[in-house]
C-alpha positions as CSV (number, residue, x, y, z in Angstrom):
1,X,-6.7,29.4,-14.7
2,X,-8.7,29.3,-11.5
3,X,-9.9,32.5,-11.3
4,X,-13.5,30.9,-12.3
5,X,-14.3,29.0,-8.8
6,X,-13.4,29.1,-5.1
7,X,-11.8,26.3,-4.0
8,X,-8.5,26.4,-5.6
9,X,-6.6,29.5,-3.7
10,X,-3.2,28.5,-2.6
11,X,-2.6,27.9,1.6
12,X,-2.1,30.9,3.4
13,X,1.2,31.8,3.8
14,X,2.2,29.9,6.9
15,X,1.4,27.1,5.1
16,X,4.1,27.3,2.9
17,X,6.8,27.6,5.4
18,X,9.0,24.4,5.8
19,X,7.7,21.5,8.2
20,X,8.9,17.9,9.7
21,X,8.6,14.9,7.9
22,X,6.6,12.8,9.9
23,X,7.7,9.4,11.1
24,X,6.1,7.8,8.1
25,X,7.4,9.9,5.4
26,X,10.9,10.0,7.0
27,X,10.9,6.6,6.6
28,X,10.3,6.4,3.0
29,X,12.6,9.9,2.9
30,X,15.5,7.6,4.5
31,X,14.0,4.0,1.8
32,X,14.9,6.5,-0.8
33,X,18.1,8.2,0.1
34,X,19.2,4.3,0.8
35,X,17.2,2.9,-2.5
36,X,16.8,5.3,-5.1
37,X,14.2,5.3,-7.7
38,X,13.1,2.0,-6.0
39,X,9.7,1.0,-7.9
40,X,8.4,0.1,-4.2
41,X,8.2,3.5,-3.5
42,X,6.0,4.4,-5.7
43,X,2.1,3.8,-6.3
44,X,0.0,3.6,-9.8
45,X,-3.2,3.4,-10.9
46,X,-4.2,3.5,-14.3
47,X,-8.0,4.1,-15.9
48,X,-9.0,2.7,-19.3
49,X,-10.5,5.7,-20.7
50,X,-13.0,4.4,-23.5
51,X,-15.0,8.1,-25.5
52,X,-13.3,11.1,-26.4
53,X,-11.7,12.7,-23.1
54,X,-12.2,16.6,-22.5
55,X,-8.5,17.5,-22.5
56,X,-8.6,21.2,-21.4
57,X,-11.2,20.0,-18.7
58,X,-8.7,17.0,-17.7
59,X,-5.4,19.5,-17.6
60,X,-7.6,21.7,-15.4
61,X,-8.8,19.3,-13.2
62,X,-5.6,18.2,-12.6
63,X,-4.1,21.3,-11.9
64,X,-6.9,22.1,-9.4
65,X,-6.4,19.0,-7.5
66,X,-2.7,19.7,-7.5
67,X,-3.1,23.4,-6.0
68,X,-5.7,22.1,-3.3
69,X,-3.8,19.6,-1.5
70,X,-0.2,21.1,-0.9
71,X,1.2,17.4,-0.2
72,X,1.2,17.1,-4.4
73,X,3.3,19.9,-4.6
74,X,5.8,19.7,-1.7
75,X,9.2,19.0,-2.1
76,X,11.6,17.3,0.3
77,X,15.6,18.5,1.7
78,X,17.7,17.5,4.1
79,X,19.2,20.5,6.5
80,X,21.4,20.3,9.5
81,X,18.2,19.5,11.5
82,X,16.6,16.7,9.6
83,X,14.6,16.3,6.6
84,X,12.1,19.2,5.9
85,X,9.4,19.5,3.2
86,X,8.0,22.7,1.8
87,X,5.0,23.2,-0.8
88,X,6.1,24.9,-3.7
89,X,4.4,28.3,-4.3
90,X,3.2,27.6,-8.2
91,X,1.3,24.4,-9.3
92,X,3.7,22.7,-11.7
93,X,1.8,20.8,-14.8
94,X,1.5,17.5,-14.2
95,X,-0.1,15.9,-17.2
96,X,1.7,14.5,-19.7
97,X,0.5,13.4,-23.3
98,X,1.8,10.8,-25.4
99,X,0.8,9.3,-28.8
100,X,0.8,5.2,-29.2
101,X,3.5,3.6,-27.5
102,X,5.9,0.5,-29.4
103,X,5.7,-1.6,-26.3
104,X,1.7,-1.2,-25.7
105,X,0.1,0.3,-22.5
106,X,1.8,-2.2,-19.9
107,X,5.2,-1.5,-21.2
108,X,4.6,2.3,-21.1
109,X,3.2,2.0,-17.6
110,X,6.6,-0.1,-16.4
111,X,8.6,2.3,-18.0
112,X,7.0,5.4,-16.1
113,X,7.1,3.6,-13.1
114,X,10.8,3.4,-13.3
115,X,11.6,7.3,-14.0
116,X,12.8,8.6,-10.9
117,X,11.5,11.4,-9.1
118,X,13.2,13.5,-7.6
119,X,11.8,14.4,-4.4
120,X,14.2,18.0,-4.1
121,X,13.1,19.7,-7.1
122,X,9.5,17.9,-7.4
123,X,6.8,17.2,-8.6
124,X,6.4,13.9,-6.7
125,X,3.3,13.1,-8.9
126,X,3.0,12.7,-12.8
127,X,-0.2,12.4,-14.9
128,X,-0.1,10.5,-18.2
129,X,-2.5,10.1,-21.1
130,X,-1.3,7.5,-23.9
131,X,-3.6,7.2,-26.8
132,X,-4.5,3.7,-27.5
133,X,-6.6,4.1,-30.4
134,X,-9.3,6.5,-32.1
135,X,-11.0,7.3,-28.9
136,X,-9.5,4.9,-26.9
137,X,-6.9,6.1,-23.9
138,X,-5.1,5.5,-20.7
139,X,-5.0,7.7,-17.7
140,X,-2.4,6.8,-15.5
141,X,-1.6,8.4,-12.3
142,X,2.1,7.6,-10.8
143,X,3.1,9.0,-7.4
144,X,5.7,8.9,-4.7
145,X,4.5,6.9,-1.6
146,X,5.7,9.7,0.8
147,X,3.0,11.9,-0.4
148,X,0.3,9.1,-0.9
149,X,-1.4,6.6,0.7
150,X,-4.9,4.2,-0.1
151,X,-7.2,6.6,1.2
152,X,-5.5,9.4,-0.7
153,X,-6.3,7.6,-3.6
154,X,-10.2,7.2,-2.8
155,X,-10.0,10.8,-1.8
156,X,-8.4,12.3,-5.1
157,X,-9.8,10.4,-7.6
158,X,-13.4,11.0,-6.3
159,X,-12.3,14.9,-6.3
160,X,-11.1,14.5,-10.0
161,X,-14.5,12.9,-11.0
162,X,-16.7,16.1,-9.1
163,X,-14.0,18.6,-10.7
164,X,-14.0,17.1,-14.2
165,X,-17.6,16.6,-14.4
166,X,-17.9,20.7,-13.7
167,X,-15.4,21.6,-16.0
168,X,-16.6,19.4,-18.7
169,X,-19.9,21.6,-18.6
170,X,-18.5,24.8,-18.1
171,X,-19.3,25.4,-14.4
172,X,-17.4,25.6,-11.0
173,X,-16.0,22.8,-9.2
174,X,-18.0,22.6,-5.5
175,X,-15.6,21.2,-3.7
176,X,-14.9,21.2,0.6
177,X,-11.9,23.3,1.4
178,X,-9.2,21.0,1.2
179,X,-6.9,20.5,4.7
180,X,-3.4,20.9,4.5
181,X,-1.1,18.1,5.1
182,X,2.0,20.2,5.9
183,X,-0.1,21.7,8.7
184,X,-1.1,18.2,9.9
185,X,2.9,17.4,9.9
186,X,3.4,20.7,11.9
187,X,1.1,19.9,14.7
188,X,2.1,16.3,14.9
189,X,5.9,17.2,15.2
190,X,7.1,16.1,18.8
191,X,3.9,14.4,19.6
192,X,4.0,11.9,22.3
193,X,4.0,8.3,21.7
194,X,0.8,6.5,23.1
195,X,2.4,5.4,27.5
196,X,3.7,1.5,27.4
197,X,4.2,1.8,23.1
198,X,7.6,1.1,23.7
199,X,7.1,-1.4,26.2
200,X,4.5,-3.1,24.6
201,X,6.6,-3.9,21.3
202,X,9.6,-4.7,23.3
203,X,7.5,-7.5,25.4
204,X,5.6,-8.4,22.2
205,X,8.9,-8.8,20.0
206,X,11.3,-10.1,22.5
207,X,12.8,-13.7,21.6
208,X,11.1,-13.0,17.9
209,X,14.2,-14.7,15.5
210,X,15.4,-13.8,12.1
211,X,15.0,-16.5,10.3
212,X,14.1,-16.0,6.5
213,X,10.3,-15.8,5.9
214,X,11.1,-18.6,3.8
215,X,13.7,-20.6,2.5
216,X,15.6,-19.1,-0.1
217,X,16.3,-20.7,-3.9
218,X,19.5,-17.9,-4.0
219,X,21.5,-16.6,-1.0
220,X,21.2,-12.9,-0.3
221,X,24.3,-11.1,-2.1
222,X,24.3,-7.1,-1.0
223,X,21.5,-4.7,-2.0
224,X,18.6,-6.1,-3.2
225,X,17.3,-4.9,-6.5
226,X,13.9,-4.3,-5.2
227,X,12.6,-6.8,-8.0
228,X,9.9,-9.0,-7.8
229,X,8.0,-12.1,-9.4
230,X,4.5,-11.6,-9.2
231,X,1.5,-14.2,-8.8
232,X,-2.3,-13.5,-8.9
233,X,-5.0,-15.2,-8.2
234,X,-8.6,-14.9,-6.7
235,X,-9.7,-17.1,-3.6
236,X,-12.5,-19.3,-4.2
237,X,-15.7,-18.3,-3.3
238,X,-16.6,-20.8,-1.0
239,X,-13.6,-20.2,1.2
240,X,-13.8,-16.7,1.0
241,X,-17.4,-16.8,2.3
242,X,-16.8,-19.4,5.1
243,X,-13.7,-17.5,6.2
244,X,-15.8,-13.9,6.3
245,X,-18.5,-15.9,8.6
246,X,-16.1,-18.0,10.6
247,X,-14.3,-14.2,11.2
248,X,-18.0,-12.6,12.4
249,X,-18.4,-15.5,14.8
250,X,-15.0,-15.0,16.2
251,X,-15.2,-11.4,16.2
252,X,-12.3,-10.9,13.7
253,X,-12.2,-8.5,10.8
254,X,-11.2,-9.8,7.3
255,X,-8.1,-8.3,7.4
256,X,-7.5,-10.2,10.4
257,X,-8.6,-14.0,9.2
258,X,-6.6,-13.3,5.9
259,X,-3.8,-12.5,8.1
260,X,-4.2,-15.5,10.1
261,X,-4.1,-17.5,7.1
262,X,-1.0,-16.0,5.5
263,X,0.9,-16.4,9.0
264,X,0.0,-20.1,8.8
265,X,1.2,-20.4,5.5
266,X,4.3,-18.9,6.3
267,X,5.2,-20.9,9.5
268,X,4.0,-23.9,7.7
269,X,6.7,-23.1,4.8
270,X,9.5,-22.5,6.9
271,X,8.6,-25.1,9.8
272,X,8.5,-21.7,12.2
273,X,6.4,-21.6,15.6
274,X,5.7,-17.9,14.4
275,X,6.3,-14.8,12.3
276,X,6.3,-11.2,12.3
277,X,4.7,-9.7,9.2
278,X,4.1,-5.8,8.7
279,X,1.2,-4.7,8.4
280,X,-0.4,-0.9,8.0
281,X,-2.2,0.8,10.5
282,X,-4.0,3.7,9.4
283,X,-3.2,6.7,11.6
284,X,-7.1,8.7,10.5
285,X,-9.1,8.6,13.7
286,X,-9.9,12.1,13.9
287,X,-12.4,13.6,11.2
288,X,-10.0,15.9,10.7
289,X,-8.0,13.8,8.8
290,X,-10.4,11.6,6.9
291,X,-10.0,14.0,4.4
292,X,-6.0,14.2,4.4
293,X,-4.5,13.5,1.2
294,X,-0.9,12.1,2.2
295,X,0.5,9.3,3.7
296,X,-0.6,8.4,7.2
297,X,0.2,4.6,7.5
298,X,2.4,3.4,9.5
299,X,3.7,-0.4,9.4
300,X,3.4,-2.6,12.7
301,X,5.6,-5.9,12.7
302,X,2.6,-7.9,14.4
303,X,4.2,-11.2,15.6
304,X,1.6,-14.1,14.9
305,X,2.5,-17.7,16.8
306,X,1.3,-20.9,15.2
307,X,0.9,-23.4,17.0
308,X,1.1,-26.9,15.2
309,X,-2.5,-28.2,17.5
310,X,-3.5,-24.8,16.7
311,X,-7.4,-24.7,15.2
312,X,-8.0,-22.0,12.8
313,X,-10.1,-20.4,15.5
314,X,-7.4,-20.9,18.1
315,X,-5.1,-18.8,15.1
316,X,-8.0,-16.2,14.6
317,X,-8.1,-15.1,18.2
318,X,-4.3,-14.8,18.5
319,X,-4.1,-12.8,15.4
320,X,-6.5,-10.6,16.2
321,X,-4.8,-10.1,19.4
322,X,-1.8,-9.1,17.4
323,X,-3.7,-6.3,15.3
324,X,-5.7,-4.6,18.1
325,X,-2.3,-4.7,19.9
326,X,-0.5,-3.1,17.1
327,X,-3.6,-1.0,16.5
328,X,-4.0,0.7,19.8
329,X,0.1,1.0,20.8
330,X,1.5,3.2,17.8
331,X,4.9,3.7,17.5
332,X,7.6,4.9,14.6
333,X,7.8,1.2,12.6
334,X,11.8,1.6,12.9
335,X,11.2,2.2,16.7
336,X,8.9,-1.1,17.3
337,X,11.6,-3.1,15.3
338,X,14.3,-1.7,17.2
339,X,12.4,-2.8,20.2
340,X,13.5,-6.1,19.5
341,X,16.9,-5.7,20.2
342,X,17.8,-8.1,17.2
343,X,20.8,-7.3,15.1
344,X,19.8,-3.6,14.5
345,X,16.3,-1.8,13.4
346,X,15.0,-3.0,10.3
347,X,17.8,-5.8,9.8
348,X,16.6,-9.1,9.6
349,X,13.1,-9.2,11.6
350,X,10.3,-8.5,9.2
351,X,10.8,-10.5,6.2
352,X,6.6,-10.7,5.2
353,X,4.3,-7.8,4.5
354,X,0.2,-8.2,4.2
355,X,-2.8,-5.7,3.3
356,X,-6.3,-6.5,2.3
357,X,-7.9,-3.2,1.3
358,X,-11.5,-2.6,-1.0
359,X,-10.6,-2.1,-4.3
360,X,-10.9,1.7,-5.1
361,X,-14.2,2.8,-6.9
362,X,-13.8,3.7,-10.8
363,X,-14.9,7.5,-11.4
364,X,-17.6,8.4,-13.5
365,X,-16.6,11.1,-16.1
366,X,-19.2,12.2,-18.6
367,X,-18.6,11.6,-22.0
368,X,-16.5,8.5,-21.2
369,X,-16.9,4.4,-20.3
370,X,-14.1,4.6,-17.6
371,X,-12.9,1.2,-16.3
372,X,-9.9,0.0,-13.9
373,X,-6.7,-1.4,-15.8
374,X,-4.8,-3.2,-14.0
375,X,-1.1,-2.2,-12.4
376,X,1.0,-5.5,-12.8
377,X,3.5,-5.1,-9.6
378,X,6.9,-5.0,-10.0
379,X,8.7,-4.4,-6.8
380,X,8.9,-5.6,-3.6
381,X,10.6,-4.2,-0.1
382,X,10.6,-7.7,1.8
383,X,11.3,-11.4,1.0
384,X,7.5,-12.0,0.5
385,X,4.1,-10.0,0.4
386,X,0.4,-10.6,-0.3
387,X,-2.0,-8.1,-1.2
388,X,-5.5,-9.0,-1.1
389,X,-8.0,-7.0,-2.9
390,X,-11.9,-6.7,-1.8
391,X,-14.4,-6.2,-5.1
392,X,-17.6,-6.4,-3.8
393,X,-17.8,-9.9,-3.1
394,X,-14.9,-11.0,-5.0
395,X,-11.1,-11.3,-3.1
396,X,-8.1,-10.8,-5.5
397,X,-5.0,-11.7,-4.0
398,X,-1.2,-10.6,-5.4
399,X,1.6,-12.7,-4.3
400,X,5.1,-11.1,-4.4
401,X,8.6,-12.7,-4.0
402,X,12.2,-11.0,-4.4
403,X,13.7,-12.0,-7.2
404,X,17.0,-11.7,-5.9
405,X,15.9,-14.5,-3.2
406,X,13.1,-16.5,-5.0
407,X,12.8,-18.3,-8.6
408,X,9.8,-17.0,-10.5
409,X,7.8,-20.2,-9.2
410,X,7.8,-19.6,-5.2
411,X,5.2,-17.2,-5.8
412,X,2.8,-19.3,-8.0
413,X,3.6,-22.2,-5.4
414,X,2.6,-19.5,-2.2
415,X,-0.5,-18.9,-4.3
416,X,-1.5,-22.3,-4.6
417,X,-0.6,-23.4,-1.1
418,X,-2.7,-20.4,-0.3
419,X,-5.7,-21.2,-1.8
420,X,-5.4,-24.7,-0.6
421,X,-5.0,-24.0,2.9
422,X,-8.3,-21.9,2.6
423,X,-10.1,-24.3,0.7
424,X,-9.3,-26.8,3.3
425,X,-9.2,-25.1,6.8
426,X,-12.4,-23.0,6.5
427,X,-14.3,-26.4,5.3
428,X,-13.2,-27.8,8.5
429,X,-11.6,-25.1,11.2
430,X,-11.4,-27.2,13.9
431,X,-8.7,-29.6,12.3
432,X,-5.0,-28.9,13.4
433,X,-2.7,-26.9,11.5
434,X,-0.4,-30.3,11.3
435,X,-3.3,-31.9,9.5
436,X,-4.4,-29.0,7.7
437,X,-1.1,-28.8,6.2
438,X,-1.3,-33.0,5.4
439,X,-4.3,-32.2,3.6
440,X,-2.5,-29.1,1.8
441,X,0.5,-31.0,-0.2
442,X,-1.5,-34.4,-1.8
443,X,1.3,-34.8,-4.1
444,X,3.2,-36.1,-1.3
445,X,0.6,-38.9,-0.4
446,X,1.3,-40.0,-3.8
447,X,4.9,-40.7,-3.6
């Protein structure tokens, strides 16, 4: 099958020898062993495929991507000394074909995203194609997050789009040799943490409570069910465009002043003087590895302190303190929570998770009017998460609660207090957060 181009030969041998897990994939190795078939282990994005597709060239596109990067074909085991993952030496077939489903596309996508994988035998990575109509179908990629991250996804899907396009009209695929992942894991193994890491989250964390995220509608009763209610919504152009120039004045990324605003909404909801939320930081500061497909994010419990005088400036300058300080002192996410010397790593501290990413670019395949469907969320591994999306000038924002904590209306609330806090604080940043807040819940002016 690949005999016709020169960028799909298999690793060289050493590659295929067994390596480490790295911190961040023996996390999720752990998530899962704890958790399994938890939906928030696993990522989906699904393309509305409008045109007759080019099967064969689709099937070998996909198997070509597959035998590149050896992270979508490795398989994970626990030995006497820890986890180990290995590539396999064939490329299993990954695409799956399925006539109309009874429940419609969204149903099929929740159903696929509950099928287990099993991370021993592999694959960690399926590829489904429902026919929605005449010429009318849905791609939808479902993989396991220990083999994945948000730049894998930019990465692969602009690789599918270059290797379709070639197949589709009978030539080879000119693609960059692709570098391995299991190498990466190799020369990582042992590495050093970063001098004062430890002593940096220890000081930053000390005295940090755990205290819910929020107040609970239900009290917690054993393992969670990893379910979650779901809000979106899009902030308002206005605020979204006085945040983004309040955050270039103050010297604060985007990521940062959305931050700032979800910490405030937080500590506002649960009367709090401050939280720690996870966050990912990206671990792809070499060139090396801005080509990696796998997952290189680690999660950082940055503490953010509100203060009730606090200015939305005042808030931007400590939260951006908290990133760059979780930015430049990495360390293993269980080993900065343990750091804390609460009641035990990963127990109780970090109840709120935040991202704000770009949304990833829709490939262009010939023959075909390809458009993003949305991925309704499902799942969620704290008591609360937002997810903010970057479309060009447009921010779409996901808030999740766990339904084993939450009724289905905390997250519409979050959403709403969310927006309003936006709306109100960027029109006037250098109000308190007291009388931000005032401003925030007029229903209570009318009682």
């Amino acid at each position: 099958m690949t005999a016709d181009h020169r960028t799909a030969a298999l690793p060289a041998p050493a590659s295929r020898d067994a390596a480490p897990l790295t911190p961040n994939q023996a996390r999720l190795w752990f998530g899962e062993r704890l958790h399994p078939g938890h939906p928030g282990h696993v990522v989906q994005r699904a393309l509305a495929l409008h045109g007759p597709p080019d099967i064969p060239a689709l099937r070998r596109t996909l198997h070509l991507l597959t035998e590149r990067h050896d992270i979508l074909r490795t398989v994970y085991r626990g030995t006497a000394d820890g986890p180990r993952q290995r590539a396999l030496p064939t490329v299993p077939d990954v695409l799956h074909t399925a006539g109309d489903h009874p429940g419609g596309p969204d149903e099929w996508i929740r159903q696929i995203r509950h099928r287990p994988f099993d991370l021993e035998t592999g694959p960690v990575l399926r590829w489904d194609l429902l026919r929605t109509g005449a010429s009318e179908h849905v791609l939808l990629l479902t993989v396991h997050h220990i083999a994945f991250d948000g730049v894998s996804m930019r990465l692969l899907f602009d690789e599918l789009a270059t290797a379709y396009t070639a197949f589709h009209h009978g030539a080879p695929p000119q693609l960059p040799p692709a570098p391995s992942f299991l190498d990466f894991a190799r020369r990582t193994a042992g590495t050093r943490q970063a001098d004062g890491a430890l002593a940096y989250w220890t000081a930053a964390l000390a005295g940090a409570g755990a205290a819910p995220a929020l107040p609970h509608d239900f009290a917690p009763a054993g393992r969670g069910s990893g379910r979650a209610h779901a809000r979106t919504f899009r902030v308002p152009d206005p605020a979204r465009a006085r945040l983004a120039a309040l955050a270039r004045q103050e010297r604060c990324s985007p990521f940062m002043a959305t931050l700032a605003l979800f910490a405030a909404l937080l500590c506002s909801c649960a009367a709090a003087r401050d939280v720690v939320v996870a966050i990912p930081v990206a671990e792809r500061a070499a060139p090396e590895h801005r080509r990696l497909v796998g997952f290189l994010v680690n999660l950082a419990p940055a503490r953010v302190a509100c203060a009730p005088h606090d200015t939305l400036p005042d808030l931007l300058a400590r939260t951006r303190e908290a990133v760059l300080g979780a930015a430049e002192h990495p360390l293993p996410y269980q080993q900065a929570v343990a750091a804390a010397r609460t009641s035990g790593p990963g127990t109780g501290l970090v109840r709120a998770a935040f991202d704000l990413h770009p949304a990833p670019r829709t490939p262009r395949l010939p023959g075909l009017d390809v458009t993003e469907r949305p991925v309704h969320p499902v799942a969620t591994r704290f008591e609360v998460e937002l997810h903010v999306q970057q479309r060009g000038d447009a921010w779409d924002g996901t808030f999740l609660v766990s339904a084993d904590l939450f009724e289905a209306d905390a997250a519409d609330a979050l959403a709403d207090l969310f927006v309003a806090l936006a709306d109100r604080w960027t029109a006037d940043p250098g109000l308190p957060l007291t009388a931000v807040e005032d401003g925030a819940h007029p229903e209570e002016d009318d009682a």
